[in-house]
SETORBA-320736 format. One record per residue (C-alpha): residue number from 1; residue in three letters; x negated, y, z. Coordinates in nm, 3 decimals. Example, Ala and Ser with C-alpha at 12.3 -4.5 7.8 and 13.67 -1.06 7.14 Angstrom:
<rs>
+-----+-----+---------+---------+---------+
:   n : res :       X :       Y :       Z :
+-----+-----+---------+---------+---------+
:   1 : ALA :  -1.230 :  -0.450 :   0.780 :
:   2 : SER :  -1.367 :  -0.106 :   0.714 :
+-----+-----+---------+---------+---------+
</rs>
This chain:
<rs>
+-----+-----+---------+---------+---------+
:   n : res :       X :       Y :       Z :
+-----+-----+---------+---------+---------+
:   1 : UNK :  -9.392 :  15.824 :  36.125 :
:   2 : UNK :  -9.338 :  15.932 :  36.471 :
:   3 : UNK :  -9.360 :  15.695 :  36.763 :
:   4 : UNK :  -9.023 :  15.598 :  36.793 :
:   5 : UNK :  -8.824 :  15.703 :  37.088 :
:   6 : UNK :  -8.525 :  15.561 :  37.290 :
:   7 : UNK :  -8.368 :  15.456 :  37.006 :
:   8 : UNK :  -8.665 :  15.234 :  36.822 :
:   9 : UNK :  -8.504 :  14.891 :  36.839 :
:  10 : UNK :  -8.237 :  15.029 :  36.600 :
:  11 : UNK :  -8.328 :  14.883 :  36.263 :
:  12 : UNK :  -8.323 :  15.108 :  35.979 :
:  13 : UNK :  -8.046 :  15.211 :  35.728 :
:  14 : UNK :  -8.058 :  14.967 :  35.382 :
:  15 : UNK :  -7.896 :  15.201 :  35.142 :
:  16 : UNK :  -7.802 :  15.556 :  35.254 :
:  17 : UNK :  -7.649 :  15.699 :  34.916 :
:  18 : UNK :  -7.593 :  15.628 :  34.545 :
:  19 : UNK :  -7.915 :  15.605 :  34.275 :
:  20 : UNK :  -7.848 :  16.002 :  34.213 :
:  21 : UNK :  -7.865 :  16.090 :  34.602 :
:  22 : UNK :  -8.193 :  15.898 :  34.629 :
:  23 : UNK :  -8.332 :  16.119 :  34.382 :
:  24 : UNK :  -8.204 :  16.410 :  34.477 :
:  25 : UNK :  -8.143 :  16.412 :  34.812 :
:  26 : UNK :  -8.421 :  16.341 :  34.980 :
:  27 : UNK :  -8.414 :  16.530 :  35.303 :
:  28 : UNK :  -8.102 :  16.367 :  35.440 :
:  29 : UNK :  -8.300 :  16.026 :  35.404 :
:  30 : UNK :  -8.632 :  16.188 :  35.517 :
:  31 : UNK :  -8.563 :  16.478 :  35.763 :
:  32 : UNK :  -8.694 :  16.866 :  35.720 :
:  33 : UNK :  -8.966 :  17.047 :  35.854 :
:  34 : UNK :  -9.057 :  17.333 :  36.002 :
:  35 : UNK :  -8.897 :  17.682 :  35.908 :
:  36 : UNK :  -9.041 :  17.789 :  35.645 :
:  37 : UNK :  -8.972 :  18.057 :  35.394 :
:  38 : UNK :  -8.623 :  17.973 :  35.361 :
:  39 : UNK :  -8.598 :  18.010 :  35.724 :
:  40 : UNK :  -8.323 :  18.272 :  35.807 :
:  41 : UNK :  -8.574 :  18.338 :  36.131 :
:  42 : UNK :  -8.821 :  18.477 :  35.857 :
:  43 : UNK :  -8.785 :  18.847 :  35.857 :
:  44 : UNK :  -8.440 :  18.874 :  36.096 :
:  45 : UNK :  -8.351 :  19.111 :  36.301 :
:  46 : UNK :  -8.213 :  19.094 :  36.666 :
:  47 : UNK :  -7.859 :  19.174 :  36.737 :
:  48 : UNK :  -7.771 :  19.467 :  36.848 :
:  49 : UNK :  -7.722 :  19.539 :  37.147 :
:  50 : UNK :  -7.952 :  19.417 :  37.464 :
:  51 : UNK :  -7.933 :  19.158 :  37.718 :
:  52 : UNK :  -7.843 :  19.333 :  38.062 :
:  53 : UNK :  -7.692 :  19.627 :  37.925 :
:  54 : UNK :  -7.444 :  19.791 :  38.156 :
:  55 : UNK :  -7.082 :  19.785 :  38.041 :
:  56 : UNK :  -6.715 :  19.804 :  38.144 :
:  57 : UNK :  -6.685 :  19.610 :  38.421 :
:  58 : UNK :  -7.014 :  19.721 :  38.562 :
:  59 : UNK :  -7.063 :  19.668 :  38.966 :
:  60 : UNK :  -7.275 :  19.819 :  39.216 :
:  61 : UNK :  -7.628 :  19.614 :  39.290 :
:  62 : UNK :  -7.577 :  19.352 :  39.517 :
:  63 : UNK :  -7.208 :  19.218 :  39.411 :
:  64 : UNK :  -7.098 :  18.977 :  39.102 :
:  65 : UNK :  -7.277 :  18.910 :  38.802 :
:  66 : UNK :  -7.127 :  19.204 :  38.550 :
:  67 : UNK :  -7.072 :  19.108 :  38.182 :
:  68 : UNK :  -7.319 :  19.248 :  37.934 :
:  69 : UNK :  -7.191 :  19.401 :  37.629 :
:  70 : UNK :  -7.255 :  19.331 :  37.338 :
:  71 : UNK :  -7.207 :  18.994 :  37.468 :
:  72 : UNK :  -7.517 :  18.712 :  37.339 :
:  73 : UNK :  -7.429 :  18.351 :  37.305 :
:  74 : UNK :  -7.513 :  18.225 :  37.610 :
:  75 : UNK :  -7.765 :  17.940 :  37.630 :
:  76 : UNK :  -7.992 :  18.102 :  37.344 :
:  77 : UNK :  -8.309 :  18.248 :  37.459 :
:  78 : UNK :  -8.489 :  18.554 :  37.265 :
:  79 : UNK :  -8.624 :  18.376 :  37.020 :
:  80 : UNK :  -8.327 :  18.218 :  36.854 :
:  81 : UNK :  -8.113 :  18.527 :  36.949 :
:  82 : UNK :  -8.388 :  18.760 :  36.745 :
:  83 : UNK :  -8.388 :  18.473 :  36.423 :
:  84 : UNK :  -8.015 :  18.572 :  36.373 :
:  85 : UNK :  -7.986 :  18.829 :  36.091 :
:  86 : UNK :  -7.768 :  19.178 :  36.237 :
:  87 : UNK :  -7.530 :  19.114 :  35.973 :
:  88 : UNK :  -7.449 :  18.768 :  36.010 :
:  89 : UNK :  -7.048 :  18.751 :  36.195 :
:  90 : UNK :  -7.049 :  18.377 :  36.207 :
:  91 : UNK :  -7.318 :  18.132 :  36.411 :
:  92 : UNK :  -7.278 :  17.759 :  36.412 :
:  93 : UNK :  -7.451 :  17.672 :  36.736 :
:  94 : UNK :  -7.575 :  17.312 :  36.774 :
:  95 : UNK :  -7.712 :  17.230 :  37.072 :
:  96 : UNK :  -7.887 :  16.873 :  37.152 :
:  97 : UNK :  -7.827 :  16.660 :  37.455 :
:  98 : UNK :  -8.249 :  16.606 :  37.487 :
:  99 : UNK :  -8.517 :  16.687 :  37.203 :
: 100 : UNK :  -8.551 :  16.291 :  37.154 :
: 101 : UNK :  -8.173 :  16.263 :  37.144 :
: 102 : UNK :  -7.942 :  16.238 :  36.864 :
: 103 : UNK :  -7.659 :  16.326 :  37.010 :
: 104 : UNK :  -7.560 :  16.674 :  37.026 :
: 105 : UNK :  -7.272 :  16.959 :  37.055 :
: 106 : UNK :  -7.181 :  17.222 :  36.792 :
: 107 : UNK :  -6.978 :  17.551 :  36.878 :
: 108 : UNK :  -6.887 :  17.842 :  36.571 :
: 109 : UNK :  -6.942 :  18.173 :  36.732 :
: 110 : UNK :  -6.793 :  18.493 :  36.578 :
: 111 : UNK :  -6.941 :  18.877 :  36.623 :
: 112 : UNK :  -6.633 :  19.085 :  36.429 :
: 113 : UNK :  -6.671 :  19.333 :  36.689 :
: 114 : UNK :  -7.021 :  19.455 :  36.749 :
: 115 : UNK :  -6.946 :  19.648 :  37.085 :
: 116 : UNK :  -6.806 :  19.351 :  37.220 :
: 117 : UNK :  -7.083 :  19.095 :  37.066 :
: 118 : UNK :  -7.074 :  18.723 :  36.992 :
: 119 : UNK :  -6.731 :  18.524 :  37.131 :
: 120 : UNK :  -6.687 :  18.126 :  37.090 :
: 121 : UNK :  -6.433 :  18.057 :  36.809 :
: 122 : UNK :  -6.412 :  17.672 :  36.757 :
: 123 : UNK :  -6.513 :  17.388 :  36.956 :
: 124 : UNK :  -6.700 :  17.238 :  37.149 :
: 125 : UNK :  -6.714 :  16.953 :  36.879 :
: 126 : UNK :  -6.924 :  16.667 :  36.921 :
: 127 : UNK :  -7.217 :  16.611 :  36.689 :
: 128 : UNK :  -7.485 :  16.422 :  36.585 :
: 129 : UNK :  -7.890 :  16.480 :  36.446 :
: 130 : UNK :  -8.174 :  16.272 :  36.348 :
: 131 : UNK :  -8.235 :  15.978 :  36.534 :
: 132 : UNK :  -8.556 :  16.060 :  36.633 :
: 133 : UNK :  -8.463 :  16.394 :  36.806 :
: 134 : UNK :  -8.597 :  16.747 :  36.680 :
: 135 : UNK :  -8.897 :  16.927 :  36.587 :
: 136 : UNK :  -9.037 :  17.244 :  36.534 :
: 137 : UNK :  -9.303 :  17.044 :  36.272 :
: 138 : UNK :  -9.105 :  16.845 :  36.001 :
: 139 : UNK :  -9.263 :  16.595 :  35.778 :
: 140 : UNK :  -9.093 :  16.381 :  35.500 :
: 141 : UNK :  -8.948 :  16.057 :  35.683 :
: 142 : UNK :  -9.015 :  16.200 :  36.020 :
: 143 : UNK :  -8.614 :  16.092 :  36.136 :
: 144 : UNK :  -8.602 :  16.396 :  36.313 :
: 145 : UNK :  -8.414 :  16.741 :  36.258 :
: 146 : UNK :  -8.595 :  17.081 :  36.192 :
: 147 : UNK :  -8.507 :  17.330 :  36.443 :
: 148 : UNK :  -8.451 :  17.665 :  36.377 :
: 149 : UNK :  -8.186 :  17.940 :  36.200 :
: 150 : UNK :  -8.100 :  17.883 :  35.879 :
: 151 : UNK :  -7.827 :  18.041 :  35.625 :
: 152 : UNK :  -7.523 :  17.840 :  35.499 :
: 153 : UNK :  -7.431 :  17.938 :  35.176 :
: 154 : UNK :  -7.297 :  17.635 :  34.971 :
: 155 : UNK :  -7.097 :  17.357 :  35.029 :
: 156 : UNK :  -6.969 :  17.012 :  34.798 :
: 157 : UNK :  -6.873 :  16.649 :  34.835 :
: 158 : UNK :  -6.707 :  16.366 :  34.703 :
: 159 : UNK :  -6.344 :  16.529 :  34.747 :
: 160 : UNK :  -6.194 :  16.843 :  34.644 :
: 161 : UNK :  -6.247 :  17.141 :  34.881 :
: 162 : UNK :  -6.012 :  17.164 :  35.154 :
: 163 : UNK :  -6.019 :  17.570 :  35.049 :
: 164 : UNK :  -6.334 :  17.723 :  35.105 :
: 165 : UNK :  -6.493 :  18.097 :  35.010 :
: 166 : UNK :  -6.826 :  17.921 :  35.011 :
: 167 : UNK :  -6.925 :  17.771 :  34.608 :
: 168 : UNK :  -6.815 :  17.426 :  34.619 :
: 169 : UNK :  -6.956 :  17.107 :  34.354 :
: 170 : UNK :  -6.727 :  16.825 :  34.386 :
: 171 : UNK :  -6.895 :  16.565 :  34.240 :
: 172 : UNK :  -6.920 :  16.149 :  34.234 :
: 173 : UNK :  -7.318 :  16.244 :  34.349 :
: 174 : UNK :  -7.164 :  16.266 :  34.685 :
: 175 : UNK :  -7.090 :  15.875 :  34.649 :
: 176 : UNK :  -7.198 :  15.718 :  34.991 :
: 177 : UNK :  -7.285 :  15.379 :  35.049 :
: 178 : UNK :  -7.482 :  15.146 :  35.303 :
: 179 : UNK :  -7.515 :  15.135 :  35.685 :
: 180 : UNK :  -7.698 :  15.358 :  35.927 :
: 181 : UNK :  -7.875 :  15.328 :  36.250 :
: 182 : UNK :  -7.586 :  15.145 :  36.426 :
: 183 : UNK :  -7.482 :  14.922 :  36.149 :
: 184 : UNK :  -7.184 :  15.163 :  36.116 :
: 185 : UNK :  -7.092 :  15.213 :  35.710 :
: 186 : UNK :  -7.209 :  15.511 :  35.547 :
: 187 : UNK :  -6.882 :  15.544 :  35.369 :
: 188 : UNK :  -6.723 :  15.871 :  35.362 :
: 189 : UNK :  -7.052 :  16.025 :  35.473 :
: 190 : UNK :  -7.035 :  16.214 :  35.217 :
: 191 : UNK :  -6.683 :  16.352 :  35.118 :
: 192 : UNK :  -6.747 :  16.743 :  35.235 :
: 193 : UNK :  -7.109 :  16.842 :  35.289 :
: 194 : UNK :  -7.240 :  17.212 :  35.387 :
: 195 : UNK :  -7.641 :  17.298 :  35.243 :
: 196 : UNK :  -7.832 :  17.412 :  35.555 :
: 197 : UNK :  -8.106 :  17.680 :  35.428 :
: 198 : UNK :  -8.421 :  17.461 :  35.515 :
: 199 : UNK :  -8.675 :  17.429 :  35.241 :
: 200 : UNK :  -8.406 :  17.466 :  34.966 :
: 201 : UNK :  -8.307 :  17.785 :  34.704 :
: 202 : UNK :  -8.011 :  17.991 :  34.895 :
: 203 : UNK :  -7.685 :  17.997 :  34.725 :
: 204 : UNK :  -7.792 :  17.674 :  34.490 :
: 205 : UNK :  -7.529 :  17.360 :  34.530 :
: 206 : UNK :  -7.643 :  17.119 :  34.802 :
: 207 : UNK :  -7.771 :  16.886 :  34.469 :
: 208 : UNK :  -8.004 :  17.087 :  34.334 :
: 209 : UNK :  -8.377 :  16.916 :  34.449 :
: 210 : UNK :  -8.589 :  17.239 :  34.419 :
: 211 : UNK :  -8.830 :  17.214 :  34.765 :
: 212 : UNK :  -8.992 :  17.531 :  34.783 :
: 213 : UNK :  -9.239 :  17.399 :  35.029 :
: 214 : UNK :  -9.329 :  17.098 :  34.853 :
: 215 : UNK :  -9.156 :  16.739 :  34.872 :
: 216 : UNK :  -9.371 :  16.673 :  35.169 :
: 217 : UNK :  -9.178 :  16.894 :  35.398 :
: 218 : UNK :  -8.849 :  16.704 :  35.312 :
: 219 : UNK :  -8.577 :  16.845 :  35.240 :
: 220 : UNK :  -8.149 :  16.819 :  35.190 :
: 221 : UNK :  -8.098 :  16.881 :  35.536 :
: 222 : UNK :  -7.671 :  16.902 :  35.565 :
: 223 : UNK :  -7.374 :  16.988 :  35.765 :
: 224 : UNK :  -7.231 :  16.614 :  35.677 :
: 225 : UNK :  -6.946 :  16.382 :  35.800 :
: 226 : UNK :  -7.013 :  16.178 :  36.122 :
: 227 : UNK :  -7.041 :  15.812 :  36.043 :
: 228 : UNK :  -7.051 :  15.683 :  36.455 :
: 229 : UNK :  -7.438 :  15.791 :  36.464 :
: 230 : UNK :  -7.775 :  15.946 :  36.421 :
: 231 : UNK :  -7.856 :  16.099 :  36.070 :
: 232 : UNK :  -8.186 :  16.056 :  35.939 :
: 233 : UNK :  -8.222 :  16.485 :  35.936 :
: 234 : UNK :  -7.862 :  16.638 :  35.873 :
: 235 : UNK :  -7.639 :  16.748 :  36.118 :
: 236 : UNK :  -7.228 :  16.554 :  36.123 :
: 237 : UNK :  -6.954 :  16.663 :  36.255 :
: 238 : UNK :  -6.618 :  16.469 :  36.239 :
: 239 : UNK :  -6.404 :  16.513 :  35.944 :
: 240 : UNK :  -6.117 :  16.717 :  36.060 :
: 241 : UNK :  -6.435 :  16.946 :  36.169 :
: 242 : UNK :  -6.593 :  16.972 :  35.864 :
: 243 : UNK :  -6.242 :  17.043 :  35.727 :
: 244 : UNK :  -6.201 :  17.317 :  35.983 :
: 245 : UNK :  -6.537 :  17.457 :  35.907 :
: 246 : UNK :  -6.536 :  17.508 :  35.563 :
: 247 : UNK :  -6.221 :  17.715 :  35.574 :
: 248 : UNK :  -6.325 :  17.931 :  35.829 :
: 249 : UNK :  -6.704 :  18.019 :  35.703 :
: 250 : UNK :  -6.703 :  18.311 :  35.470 :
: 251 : UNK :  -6.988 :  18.383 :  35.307 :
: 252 : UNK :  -6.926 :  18.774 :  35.357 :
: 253 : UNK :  -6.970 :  18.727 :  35.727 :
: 254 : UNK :  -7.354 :  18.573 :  35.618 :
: 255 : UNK :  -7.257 :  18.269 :  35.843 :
: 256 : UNK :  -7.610 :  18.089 :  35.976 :
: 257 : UNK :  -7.651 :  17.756 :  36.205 :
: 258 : UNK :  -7.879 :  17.769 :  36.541 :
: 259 : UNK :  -8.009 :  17.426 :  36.592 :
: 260 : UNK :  -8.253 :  17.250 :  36.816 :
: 261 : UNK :  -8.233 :  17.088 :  37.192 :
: 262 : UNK :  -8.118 :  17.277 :  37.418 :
: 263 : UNK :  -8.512 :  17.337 :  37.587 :
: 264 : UNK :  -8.610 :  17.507 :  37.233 :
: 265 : UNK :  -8.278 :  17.689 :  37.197 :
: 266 : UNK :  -8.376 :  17.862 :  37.539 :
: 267 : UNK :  -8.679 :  17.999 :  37.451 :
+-----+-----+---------+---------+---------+
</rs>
């Protein structure tokens, strides 16, 4: 366990989901770990397109910033902007207040047009991680949330979908129950949940418990509903986000999530 940060005094969660989710899902409960194979980062490419590039708007040295075209998201250094695949259209940019703080800010980010690059698309929402921060190094039970780029390619939860072209389980598996970090109820935790790529099978429902880096590296690491504060790995957005989000990814536009404070992000 790490040495607990800012947030120690909290007390732990009792009961974070049904019998079924303790089984299955333990990466929620436990935190990730470091990309691994499953890793969208492993094998990407760089967008196309370079940072600095001249384009329209273009001014003589010495005068106003010009724009770059294609345009990069912003506050993403090489790294993470190299870890996005060329054909992914969609990136769901979380950004952390601190890397020991679980609070944190998501933005979706569209590239339909390649000669004019990435453009914001929805939010800023506000978001939360693991209480514990993030890490490039995930173990089981750490409380904090892997950083990295990772696919999304299947959603579920407790209610129907709210129309979706990712696969969608709707299932009573989703069942939340308990109280987290804050004392705040777990409830509804649940009801729409989007798989995040980390240490899982691509394309398999969010249920499934395969870890293809072994249980040790945790695993279940969601797109969730907020519940008022820090997960214990996943990401959460508020409902009506969550809502919004899973009827604008599309799995044709290979839609990935950035995430990690915004120090690592910059790198």
């Amino acid at each position: 366990m790490p040495r607990p940060g800012p947030r120690a005094s909290r007390r732990p969660p009792y009961t974070v989901c049904a019998a079924l989710l303790l089984l299955l899902l333990t990466g929620c409960a436990a935190g990730g770990t470091a990309p691994g194979p499953t890793a969208v980062r492993t094998g990407a490419h760089a967008p196309s397109g370079s940072i600095g590039a001249a384009g329209p708007g273009a001014v003589a040295a010495g005068g106003p910033a010009a724009p770059t075209w294609p345009r990069e998201i912003r506050m993403l250094g090489q790294t993470a902007r190299s870890a996005i695949p060329a054909e992914s259209r969609q990136a769901l940019v979380v950004t952390g207040d601190s890397p020991e703080s679980s609070e944190a800010t998501a933005v979706l980010y569209t590239r339909d047009d390649p000669t004019v690059g990435w453009l914001p698309a929805a939010g800023p929402w506000p978001a939360h991680n693991a209480l514990y921060g993030w890490t490039d190094e995930h173990r089981v039970n750490d409380l904090r949330t892997p950083i990295g780029v990772y696919g999304l390619t299947a959603a579920g939860g407790l209610l129907e979908a709210p129309g979706t072209e990712l696969p969608y389980v709707q299932s009573p598996a989703f069942t939340a129950s308990g109280e987290g970090f804050d004392g705040e109820s777990l409830k509804g935790s649940f009801d729409y949940v989007i798989a995040i790529d980390y240490n899982r099978v691509p394309g398999a429902s969010p249920l499934d418990p395969t870890r293809p880096l072994g249980e040790e590296r945790g695993g279940g690491i969601w797109l969730h509903v907020d519940h008022g504060g820090p997960t214990q790995g996943c990401i959460s957005l508020p409902e009506d986000r969550m809502e919004e989000l899973l009827r604008i990814l599309d799995p044709a536009k290979v839609p990935v999530i950035v995430m990690g404070d915004g120090a690592a992000l910059a790198r």
